[in-house]
C-alpha positions as CSV (number, residue, x, y, z in Angstrom):
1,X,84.7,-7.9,64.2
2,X,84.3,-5.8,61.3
3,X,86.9,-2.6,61.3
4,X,85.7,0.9,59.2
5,X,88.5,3.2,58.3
6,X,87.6,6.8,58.4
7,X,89.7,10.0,58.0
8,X,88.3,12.0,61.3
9,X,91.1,13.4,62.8
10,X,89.6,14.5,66.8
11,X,91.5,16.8,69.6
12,X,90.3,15.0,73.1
13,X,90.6,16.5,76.3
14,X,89.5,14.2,79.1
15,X,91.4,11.8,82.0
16,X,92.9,8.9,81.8
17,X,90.7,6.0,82.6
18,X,91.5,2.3,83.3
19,X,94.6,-0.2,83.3
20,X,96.5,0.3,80.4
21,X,97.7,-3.0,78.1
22,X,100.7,-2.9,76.5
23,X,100.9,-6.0,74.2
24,X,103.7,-7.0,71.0
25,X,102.0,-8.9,68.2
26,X,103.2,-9.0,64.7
27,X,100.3,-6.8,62.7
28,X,99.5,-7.1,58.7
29,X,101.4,-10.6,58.2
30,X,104.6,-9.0,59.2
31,X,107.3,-10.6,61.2
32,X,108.7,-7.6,62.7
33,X,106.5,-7.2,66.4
34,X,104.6,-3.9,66.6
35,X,104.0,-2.4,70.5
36,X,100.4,-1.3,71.0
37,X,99.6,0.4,74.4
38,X,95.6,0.6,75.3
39,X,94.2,2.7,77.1
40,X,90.9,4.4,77.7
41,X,89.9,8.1,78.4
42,X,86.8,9.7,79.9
43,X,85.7,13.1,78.2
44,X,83.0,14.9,79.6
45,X,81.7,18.3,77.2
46,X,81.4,21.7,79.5
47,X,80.0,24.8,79.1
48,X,80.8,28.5,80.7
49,X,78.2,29.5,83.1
50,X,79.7,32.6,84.7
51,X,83.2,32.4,85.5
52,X,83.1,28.8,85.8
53,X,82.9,25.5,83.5
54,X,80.0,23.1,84.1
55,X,79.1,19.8,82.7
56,X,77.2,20.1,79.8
57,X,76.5,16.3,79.0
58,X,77.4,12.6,80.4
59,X,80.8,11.4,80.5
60,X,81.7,9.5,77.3
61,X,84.4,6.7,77.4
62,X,86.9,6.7,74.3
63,X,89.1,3.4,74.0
64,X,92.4,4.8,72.4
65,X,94.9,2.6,71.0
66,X,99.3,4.1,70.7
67,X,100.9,2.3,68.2
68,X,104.7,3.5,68.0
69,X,107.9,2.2,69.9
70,X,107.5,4.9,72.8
71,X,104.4,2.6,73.6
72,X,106.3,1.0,76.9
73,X,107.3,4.3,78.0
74,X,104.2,5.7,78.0
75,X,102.9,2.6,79.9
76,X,105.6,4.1,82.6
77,X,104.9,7.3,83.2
78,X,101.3,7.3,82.6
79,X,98.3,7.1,85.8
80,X,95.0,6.4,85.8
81,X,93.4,10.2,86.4
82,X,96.1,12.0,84.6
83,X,94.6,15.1,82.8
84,X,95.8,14.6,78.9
85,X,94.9,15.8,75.4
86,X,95.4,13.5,72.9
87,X,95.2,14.1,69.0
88,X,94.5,11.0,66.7
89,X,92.6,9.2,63.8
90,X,89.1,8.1,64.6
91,X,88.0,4.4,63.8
92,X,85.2,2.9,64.0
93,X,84.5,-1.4,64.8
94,X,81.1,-3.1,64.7
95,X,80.5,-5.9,66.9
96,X,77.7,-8.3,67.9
97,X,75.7,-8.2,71.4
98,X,73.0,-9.9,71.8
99,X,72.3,-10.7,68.3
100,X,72.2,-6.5,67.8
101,X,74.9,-5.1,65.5
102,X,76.8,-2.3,68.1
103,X,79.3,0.7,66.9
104,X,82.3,1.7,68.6
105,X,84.7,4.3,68.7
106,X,88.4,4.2,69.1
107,X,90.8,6.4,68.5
108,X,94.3,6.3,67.1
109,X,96.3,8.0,69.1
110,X,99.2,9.9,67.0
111,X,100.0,12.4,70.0
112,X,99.2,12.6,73.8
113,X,100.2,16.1,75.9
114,X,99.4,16.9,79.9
115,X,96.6,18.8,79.9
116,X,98.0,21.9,82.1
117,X,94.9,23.5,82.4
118,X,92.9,21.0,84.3
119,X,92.4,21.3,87.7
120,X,93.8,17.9,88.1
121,X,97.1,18.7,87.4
122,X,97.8,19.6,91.1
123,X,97.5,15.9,91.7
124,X,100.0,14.5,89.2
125,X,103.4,13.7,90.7
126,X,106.3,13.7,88.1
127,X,109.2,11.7,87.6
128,X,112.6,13.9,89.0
129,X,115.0,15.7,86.7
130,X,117.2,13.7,84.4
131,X,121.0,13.2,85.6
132,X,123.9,13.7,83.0
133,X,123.5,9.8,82.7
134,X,119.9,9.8,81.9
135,X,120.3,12.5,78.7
136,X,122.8,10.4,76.8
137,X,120.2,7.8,76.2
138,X,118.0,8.8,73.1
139,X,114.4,8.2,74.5
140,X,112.2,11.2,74.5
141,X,110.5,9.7,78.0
């Protein structure tokens, strides 16, 4: 598989798609284990047509990959559904399919927020408030 770098930084707001995968692997030759959560996220474009949003195009899937050690929190609290935006570096692979050289898009994922504007939202069930025991742990999750 052959990986292109680019510098396209993209704002996607969309739902959260499949199963996510949370693996450890030790990345660039190092010995120290990185987390990686993957994840997908469906994005469909939308226009105003009155006072109301429409589809303006197909759905397009995004594979997103979160590389940072809140990885297995997010794996936690995260649902397939879930309304997010999520801000990161495009990249681009290149694979073989039938003999036919194919391009796809991932995206980097350097932050992810609940979209609070989507509809969806009504269906999201949170975690409960933190006790005095839960703030004197450090984790941001």
């Amino acid at each position: 598989m052959e990986i292109s770098f680019m510098s396209i930084n993209l704002v996607v707001r969309g739902n959260l798609g499949q199963t996510f995968s949370l693996k450890t692997i030790n990345r660039d030759g190092s010995n120290e284990p990185s987390t990686v959560l993957n994840f997908s996220i469906a994005s469909t474009r939308y226009k105003k047509q009155g006072d109301r949003y429409v589809a303006a195009g197909p759905t397009e899937w995004l594979e997103c990959e979160y590389w940072n050690r809140r990885a297995q929190h997010l794996e936690n609290i995260l649902c397939k559904g879930m309304p997010v935006i999520i801000e990161g570096e495009e990249l681009v692979e290149f694979y073989e399919k039938d003999g036919q050289r194919v391009k796809a898009r991932k995206i980097r994922v350097e932050n992810i927020y609940l979209n609070l504007s989507s509809d969806r939202i009504e269906s999201i069930t949170l975690k409960p408030p933190r006790t005095a025991e839960d703030e004197q742990d450090d984790t941001p999750f």
